[in-house]
C-alpha positions as CSV (number, residue, x, y, z in Angstrom):
1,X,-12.5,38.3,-54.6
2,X,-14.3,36.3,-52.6
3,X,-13.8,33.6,-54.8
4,X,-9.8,33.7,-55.0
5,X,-10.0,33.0,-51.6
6,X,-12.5,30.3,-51.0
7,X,-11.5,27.2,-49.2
8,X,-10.7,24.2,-50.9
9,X,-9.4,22.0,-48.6
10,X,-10.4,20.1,-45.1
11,X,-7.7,22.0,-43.0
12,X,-7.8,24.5,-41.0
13,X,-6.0,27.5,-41.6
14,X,-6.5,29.8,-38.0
15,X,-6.6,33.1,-38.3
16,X,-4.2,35.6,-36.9
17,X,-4.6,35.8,-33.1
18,X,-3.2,38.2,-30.2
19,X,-3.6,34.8,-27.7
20,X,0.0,33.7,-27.8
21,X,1.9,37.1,-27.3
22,X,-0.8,38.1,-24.2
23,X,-0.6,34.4,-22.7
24,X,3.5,34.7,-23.2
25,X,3.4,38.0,-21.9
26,X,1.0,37.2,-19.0
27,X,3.1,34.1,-18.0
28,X,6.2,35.5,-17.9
29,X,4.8,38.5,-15.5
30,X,2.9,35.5,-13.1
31,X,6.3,34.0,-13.1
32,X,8.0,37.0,-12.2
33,X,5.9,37.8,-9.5
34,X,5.8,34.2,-8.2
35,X,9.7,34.4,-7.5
36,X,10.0,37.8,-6.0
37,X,7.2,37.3,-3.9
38,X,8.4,33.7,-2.4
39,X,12.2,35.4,-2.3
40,X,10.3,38.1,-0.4
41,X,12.2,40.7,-2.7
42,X,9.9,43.6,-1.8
43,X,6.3,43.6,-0.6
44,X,4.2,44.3,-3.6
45,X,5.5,41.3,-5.4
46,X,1.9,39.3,-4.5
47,X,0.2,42.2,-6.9
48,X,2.8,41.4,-9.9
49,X,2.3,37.5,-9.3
50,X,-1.8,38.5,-9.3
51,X,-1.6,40.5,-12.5
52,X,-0.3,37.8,-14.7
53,X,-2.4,35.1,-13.5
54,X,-5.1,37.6,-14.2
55,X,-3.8,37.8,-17.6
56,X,-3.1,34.2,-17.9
57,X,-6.6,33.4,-16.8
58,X,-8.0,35.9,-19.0
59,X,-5.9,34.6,-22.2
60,X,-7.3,31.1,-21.5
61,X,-11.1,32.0,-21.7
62,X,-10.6,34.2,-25.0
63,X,-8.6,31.9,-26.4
64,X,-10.8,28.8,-25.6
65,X,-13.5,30.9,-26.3
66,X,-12.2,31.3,-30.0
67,X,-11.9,27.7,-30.6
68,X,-15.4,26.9,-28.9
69,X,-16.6,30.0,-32.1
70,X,-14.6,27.9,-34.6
71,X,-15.8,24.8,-33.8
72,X,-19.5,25.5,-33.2
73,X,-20.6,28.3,-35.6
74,X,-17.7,28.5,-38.1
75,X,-17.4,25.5,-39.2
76,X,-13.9,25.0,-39.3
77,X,-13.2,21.8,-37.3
78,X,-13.6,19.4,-39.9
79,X,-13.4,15.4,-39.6
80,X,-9.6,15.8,-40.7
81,X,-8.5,18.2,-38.1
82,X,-10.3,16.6,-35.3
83,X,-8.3,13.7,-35.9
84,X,-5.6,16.3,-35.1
85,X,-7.1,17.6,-32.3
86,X,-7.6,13.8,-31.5
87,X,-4.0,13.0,-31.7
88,X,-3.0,16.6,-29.7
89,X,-5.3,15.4,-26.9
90,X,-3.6,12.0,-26.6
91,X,0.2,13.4,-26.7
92,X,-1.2,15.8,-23.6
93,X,-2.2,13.1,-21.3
94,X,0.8,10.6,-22.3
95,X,2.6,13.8,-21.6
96,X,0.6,14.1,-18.2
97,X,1.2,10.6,-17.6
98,X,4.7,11.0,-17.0
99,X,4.3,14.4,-15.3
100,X,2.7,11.7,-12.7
101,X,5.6,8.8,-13.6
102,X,7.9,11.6,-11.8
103,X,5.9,11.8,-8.4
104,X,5.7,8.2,-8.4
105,X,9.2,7.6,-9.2
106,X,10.3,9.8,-6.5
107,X,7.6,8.3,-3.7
108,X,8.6,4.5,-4.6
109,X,12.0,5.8,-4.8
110,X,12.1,6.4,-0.5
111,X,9.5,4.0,0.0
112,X,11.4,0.7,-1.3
113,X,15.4,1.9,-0.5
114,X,14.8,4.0,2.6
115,X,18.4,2.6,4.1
116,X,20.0,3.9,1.1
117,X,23.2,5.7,1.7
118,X,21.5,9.1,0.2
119,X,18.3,8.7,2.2
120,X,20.3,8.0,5.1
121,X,22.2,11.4,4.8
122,X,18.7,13.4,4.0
123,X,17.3,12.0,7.2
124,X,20.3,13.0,9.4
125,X,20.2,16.5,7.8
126,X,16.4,17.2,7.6
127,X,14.8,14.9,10.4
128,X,12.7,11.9,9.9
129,X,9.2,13.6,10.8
130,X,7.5,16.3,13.3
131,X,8.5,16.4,16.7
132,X,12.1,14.4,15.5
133,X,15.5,16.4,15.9
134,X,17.8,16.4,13.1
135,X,20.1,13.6,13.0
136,X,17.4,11.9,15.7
137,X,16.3,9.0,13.2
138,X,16.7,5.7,15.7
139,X,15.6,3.4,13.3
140,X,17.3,4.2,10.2
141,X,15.5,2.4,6.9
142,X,11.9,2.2,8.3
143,X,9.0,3.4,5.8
144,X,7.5,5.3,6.8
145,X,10.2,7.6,8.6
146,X,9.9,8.0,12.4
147,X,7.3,10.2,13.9
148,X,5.0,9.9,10.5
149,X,1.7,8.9,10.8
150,X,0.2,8.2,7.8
151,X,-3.5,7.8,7.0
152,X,-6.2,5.5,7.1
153,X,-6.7,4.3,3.7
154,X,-10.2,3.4,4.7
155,X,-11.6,6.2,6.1
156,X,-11.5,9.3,3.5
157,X,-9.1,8.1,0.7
158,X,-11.7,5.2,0.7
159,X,-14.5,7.7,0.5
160,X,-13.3,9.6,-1.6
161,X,-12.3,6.8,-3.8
162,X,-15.9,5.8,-4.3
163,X,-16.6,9.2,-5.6
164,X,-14.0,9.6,-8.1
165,X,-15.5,5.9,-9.6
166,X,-18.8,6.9,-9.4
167,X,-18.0,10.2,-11.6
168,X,-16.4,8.0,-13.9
169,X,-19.8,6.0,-14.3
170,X,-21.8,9.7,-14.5
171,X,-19.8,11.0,-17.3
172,X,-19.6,8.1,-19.4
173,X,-23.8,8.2,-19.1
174,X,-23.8,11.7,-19.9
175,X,-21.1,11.0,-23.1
176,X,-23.8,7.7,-23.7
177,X,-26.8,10.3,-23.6
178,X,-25.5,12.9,-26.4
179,X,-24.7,10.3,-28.4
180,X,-28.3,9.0,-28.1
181,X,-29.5,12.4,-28.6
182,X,-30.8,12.6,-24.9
183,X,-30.1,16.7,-23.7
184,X,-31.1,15.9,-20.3
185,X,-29.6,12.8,-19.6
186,X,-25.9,14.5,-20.8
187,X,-27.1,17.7,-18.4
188,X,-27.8,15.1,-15.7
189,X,-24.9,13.2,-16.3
190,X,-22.9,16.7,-16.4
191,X,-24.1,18.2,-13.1
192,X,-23.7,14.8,-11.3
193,X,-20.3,14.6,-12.2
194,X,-19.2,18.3,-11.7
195,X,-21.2,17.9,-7.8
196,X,-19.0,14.7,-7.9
197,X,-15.4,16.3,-8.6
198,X,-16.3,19.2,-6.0
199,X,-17.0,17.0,-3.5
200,X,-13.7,15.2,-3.9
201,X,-12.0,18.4,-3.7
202,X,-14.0,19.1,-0.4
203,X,-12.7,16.0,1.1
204,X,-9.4,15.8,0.3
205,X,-9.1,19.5,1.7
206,X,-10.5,18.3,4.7
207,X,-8.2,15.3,4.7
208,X,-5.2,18.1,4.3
209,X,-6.2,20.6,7.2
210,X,-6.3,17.0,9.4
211,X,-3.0,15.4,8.3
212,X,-0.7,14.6,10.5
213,X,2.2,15.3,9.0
214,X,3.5,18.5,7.1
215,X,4.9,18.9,3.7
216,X,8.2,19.9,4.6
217,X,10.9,18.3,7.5
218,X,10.1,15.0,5.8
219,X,10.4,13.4,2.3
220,X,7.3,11.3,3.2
221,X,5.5,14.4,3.5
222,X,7.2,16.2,1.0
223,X,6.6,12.8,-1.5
224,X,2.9,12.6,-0.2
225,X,1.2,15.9,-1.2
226,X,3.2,16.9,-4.4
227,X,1.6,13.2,-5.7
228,X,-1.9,13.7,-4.2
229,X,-1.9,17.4,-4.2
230,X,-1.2,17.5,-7.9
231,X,-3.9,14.8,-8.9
232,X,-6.3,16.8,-6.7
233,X,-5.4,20.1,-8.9
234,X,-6.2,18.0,-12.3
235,X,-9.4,16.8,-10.6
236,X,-10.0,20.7,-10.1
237,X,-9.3,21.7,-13.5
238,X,-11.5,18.5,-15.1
239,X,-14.2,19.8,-12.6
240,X,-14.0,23.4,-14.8
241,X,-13.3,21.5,-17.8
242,X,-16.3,19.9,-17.4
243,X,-18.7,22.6,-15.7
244,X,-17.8,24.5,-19.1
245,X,-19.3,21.7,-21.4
246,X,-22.5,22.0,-19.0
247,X,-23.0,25.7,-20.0
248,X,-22.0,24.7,-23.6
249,X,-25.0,22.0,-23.0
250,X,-27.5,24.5,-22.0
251,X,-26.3,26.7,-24.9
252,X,-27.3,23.8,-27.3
253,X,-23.8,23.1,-28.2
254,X,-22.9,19.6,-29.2
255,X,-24.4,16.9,-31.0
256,X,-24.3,13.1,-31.2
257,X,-21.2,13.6,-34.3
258,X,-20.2,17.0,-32.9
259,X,-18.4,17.0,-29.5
260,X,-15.1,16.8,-29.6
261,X,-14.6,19.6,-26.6
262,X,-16.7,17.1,-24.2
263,X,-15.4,13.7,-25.4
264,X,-11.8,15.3,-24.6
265,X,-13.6,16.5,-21.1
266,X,-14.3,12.7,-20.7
267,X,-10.8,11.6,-21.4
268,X,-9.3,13.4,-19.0
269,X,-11.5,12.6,-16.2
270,X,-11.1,8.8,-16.8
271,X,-7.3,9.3,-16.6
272,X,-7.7,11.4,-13.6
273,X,-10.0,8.3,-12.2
274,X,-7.4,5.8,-13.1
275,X,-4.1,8.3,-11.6
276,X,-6.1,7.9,-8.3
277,X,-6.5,4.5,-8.0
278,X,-3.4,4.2,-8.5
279,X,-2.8,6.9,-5.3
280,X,-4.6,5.4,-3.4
281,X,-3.6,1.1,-4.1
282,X,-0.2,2.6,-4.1
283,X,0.6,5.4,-1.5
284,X,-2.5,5.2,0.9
285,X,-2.7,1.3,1.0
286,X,0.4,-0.2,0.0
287,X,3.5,1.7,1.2
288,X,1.6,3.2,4.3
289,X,3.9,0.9,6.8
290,X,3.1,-0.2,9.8
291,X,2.9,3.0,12.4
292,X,0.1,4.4,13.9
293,X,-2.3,5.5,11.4
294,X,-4.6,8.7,11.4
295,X,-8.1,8.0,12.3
296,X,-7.8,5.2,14.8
């Protein structure tokens, strides 16, 4: 019997799995929860909305977990299907590449055609910034809009800049180190650059609380933190992503021809490196404009 069913083949066949169903099931109830509570539909709706992430949370670690099982002690992740996996990863962050394209898009999109007839109607409808009546924009077509004032690039985006390149240059020692064989120089390497992506989330919160400007009553605002807010949510999940290969170090997991769930760790942190320096050449440096800036 056992026989008849002995693998002959480099693929992967997974087994049959409750992960999709739950995870479905789980999302759907987060998203139901998410719109009754922000409609205010009735006042409970924050426990729906906390139920499915719960689920959703808990569907990622089991599933995860099970390809951590296959891939480690079963054996089943094979030089063929990591080139899959290979080719999966790299259709994820073309795809996450143009989730960023969008934010850009819409940013450069007010920055370089602010007198635009549409932009023109959106300021006399929604103000041009805080403290600025509707329909109170004097200069029509400036960039930033009136009342903004935007950051100084050199202060914390500067800062935090030079973190985000630095974690670039710890992980890439820590991916140098396993393949060298060197366990403590990849757990150096990984701690570095987890301490690395925290801190960066500590500073641009702090940058947040201090801003001078809100997310909504302004598209510069509104343009602002959906780009930099979302890049600073991928830095928080690539800080997990990568915390999780520390414990999998510790555990004795990988090895120098072995480590395809950290080398994918290490690809998305270099493209969140790279989305930021594009943030900040772009947004905080380039199409800041000429009004007061924060900080002086």
């Amino acid at each position: 019997m056992a026989t008849a069913h002995a693998k002959h083949h480099d693929y992967h066949l997974v087994d049959p799995s409750p992960w999709p169903v739950v995870g479905s099931i789980s999302a759907f109830i987060m998203a139901v929860g998410a719109i009754t509570w922000m409609h205010h539909m009735f006042a409970g709706a924050w426990l729906i909305f906390g139920v499915g992430t719960i689920g959703v949370l808990y569907t990622m670690a089991s599933w995860w977990g099970d390809v951590i099982r296959e891939a480690q002690y079963k054996g089943d992740h094979t030089r063929v299907v990591q080139i899959s996996h290979r080719y999966g990863m790299i259709l994820f962050i073309a795809s996450e590449v143009m989730f960023f394209v969008a934010w850009f898009w819409a940013f450069f999109n007010s920055a370089l055609f602010p007198a635009d007839a549409v932009h023109a109607t959106r300021d006399a409808i929604f103000g041009c910034g805080p403290g600025t009546a509707m329909g109170a924009c004097s200069v029509p077509g400036t960039w930033p809009p009136k009342g903004i004032e935007t950051f100084d690039p050199w202060h914390l985006p500067l800062l935090n800049t030079l973190i985000l390149l630095t974690s670039g240059t710890t992980v890439t020692w820590a991916h140098h180190a396993l393949l060298e064989n060197d366990r403590q120089g990849l757990k150096y390497g990984l701690i570095l650059t987890v301490l690395l992506g925290a801190a960066f989330t500590c500073v641009q919160a702090y940058e947040y609380a201090h801003a001078a400007f809100g997310f909504s009553g302004n598209i510069y605002g509104a343009t602002f933190f959906m780009a930099t807010g979302f890049h600073g949510f991928h830095v928080l999940v690539g800080t997990v992503f990568l915390l999780v290969c520390l414990f999998r170090a510790y555990a004795g997991h990988f090895t120098p021809k072995q480590h395809l769930g950290f080398e994918f760790a290490a690809w998305y942190w270099h493209f969140v490196d790279v989305v930021w320096l594009f943030l900040f050449i772009c947004i905080y440096v380039w199409f800041r404009g000429a009004g007061p800036v924060a900080g002086h």
